[in-house]
C-alpha positions, 0 to 999 in steps of 0.5 A: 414696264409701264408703272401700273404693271409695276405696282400689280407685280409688287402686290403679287410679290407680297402676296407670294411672300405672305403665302410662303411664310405661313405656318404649315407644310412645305407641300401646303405652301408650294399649293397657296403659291399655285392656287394664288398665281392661277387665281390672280392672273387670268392668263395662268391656266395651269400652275404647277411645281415639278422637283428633280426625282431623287437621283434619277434623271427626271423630274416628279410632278408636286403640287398644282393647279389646274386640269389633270395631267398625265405628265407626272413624271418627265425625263431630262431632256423631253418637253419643255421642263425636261429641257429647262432641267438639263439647260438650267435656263427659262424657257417661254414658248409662245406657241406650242405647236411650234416646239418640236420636243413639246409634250402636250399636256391638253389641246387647250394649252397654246403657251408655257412658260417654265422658270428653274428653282436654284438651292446652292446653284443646284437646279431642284425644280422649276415652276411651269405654267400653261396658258390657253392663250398664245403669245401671252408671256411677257418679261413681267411674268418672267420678272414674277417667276423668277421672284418665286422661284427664289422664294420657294427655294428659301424654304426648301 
């Protein structure tokens, strides 16, 4: 990783860490995490946290960025949150249309990526993000994510 990337993630760690210890809401928060993320990196065209659906075997849309998505709820297994939810391991995709168990949130979308949130080794949740651009994703995004990821599930 080249030092200037360093230093933009290591700027965006602070303001992830900044965002998540202001007063208000869980909810409020995880959405400054999803409107600062979508805001700060231009290849993040949608932004949003999926948590696991009580003791149902799916998962349940919270908050986001980004165009509206039919996806609200996803089981175990289908697409690619669904399967980061049984796996409990990222999952890039540089082009969509080469994944078989895709569910398509929009023509727009050419990449995902979808990080797991841990609580006591338990998988919760995950962030996912969609980009309009294929190929996008690289390990520093990974390296941001997963960073969240531990963040976010401090306050859960």
């Amino acid at each position: 990783m080249s030092k200037q990337n360093q230093m933009k993630i290591d700027i965006l760690k602070s303001k992830v860490e900044k965002a998540l210890s202001l007063n208000g809401q869980t909810m409020d928060r995880l959405q400054a995490i999803c409107d600062l993320l979508e805001r700060e990196i231009l290849h993040y065209d949608w932004v949003g946290f999926y948590f696991k659906n009580g003791d149902k075997n799916e998962l349940k849309l919270a908050q986001y960025t980004g165009e509206e998505t039919e996806h609200t709820i996803i089981p175990f297994g289908k697409g690619i949150c669904g399967q980061v939810a049984v796996s409990n391991k990222n999952f890039v995709v540089q082009d969509v249309s080469a994944q078989e168990n895709y569910i398509s949130c929009g023509w727009k979308v050419k990449s995902e990526i979808v990080i797991p949130i841990f609580v006591n080794d338990e998988n919760v949740g995950q962030i996912d993000i969609d980009s309009h651009t294929a190929n996008v994703f690289t390990a520093d995004d990974e390296e941001l994510l997963e960073f969240v990821c531990k963040k976010v599930a401090e306050i859960l």
